[in-house]
C-alpha positions in Angstrom: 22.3 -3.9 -8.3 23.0 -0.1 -7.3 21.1 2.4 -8.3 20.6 6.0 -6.8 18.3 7.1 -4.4 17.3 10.5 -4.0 14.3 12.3 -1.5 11.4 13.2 -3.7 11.8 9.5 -6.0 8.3 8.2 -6.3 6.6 5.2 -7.9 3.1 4.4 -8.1 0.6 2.1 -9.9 -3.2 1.8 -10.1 -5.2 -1.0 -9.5 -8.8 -2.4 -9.0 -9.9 -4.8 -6.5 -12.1 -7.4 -7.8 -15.0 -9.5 -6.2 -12.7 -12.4 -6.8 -9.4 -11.1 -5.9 -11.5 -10.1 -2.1 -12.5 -13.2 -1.7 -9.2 -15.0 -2.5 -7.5 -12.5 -0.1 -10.5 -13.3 2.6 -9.5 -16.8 2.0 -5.7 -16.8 2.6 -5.5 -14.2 5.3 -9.0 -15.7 7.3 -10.6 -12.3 8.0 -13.8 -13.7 7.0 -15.9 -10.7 8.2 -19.0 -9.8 6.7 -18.4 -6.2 5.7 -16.3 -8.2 2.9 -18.0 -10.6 1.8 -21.6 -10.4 2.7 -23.2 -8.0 0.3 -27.2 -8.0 2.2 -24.9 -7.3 6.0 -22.9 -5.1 4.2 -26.1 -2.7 2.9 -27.1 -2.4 6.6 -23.8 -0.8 7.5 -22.6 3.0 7.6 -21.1 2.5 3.9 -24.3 0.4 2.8 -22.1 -1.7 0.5 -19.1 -4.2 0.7 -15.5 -2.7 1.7 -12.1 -3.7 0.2 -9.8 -5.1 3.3 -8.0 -2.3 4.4 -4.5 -4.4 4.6 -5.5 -5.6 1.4 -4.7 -2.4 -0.1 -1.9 -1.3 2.1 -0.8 -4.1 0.5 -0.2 -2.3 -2.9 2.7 -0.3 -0.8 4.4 -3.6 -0.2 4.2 -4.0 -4.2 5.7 -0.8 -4.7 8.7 -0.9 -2.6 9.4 -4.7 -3.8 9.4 -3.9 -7.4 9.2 -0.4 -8.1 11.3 2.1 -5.6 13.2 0.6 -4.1 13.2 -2.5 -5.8 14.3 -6.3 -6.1 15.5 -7.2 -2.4 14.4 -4.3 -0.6 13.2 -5.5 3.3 10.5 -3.8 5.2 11.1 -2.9 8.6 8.0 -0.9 9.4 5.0 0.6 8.1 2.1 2.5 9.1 -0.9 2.9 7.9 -4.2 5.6 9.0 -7.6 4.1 7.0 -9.1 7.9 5.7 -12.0 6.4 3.5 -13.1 3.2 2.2 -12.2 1.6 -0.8 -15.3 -0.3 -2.6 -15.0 -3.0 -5.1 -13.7 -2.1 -8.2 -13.0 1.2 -7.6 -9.6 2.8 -9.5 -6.9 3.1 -6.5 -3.5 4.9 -7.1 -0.7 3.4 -4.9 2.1 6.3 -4.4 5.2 5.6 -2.6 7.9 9.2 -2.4 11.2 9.1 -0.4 11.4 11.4 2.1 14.5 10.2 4.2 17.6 8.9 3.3 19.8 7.3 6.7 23.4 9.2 6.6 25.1 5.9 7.4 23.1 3.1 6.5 21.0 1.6 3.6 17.5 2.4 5.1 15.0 4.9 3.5 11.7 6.4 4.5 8.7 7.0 2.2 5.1 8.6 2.2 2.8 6.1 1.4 -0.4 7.2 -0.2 -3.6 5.9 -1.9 -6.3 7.6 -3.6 -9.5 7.3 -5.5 -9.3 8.5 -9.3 -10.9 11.6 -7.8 -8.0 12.1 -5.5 -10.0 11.5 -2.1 -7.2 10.4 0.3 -7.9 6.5 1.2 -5.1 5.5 3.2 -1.4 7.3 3.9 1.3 6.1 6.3 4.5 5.7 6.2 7.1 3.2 5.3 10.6 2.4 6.3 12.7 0.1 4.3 16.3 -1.7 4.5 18.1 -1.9 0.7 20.9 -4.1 1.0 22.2 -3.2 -2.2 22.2 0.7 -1.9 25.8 1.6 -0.9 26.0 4.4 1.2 29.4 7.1 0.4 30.3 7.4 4.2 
């Protein structure tokens, strides 16, 4: 595979997290804490009601870059991630990833990594830097 790369590509999806697919996640990663699962502890918190795991989403980035831009056998090799505003079950969240680097000699790229609400509140951005073995470089 060898496509082209250019700054300003972007890819995003949408997505909805579910009771079920909270709990699954709960399950396979052990972060257990009540803010997620708990909806009576939940309502006596700041956002009154359950929250979304915050890696949970950040995780939508990670489907991005593996299937979208870059693509099939892309490698992370860093990511950030700064929490703006919560994300609520079953919310509508819009995953964005956008080159903005390309390395001059190597196959690794930067993106901004974005989510928002259907409203366009900022949830979570960061950035991302990724190895793509199969992106030749003209050096």
């Amino acid at each position: 595979m060898n496509k082209t790369l250019n700054i300003g590509d972007n890819a995003s999806i949408t997505h909805m997290f579910t009771e079920e697919g909270v709990a699954l996640y709960a399950t396979l990663s052990t972060d257990t804490n009540p803010i997620h699962l708990d909806p009576e502890y939940a309502a006596t918190t700041q956002f009154k009601q359950r929250l979304v795991h915050g890696m949970l989403v950040g995780g939508l980035f990670s489907s991005l870059i593996g299937t979208h831009l870059p693509g099939n056998g892309s490698i992370y090799m860093g990511q950030n991630l700064n929490f703006k505003s919560p994300v609520f079950f079953d919310m509508e969240i819009i995953a964005r990833v956008e080159i903005t680097a390309i390395h001059a000699t190597k196959p690794i790229i930067t993106l901004k990594t974005t989510c928002v609400d259907s409203s366009g509140t900022l949830l979570i951005d960061g950035e991302a830097t990724v190895y793509v073995p199969w992106f030749k470089r003209d050096v």
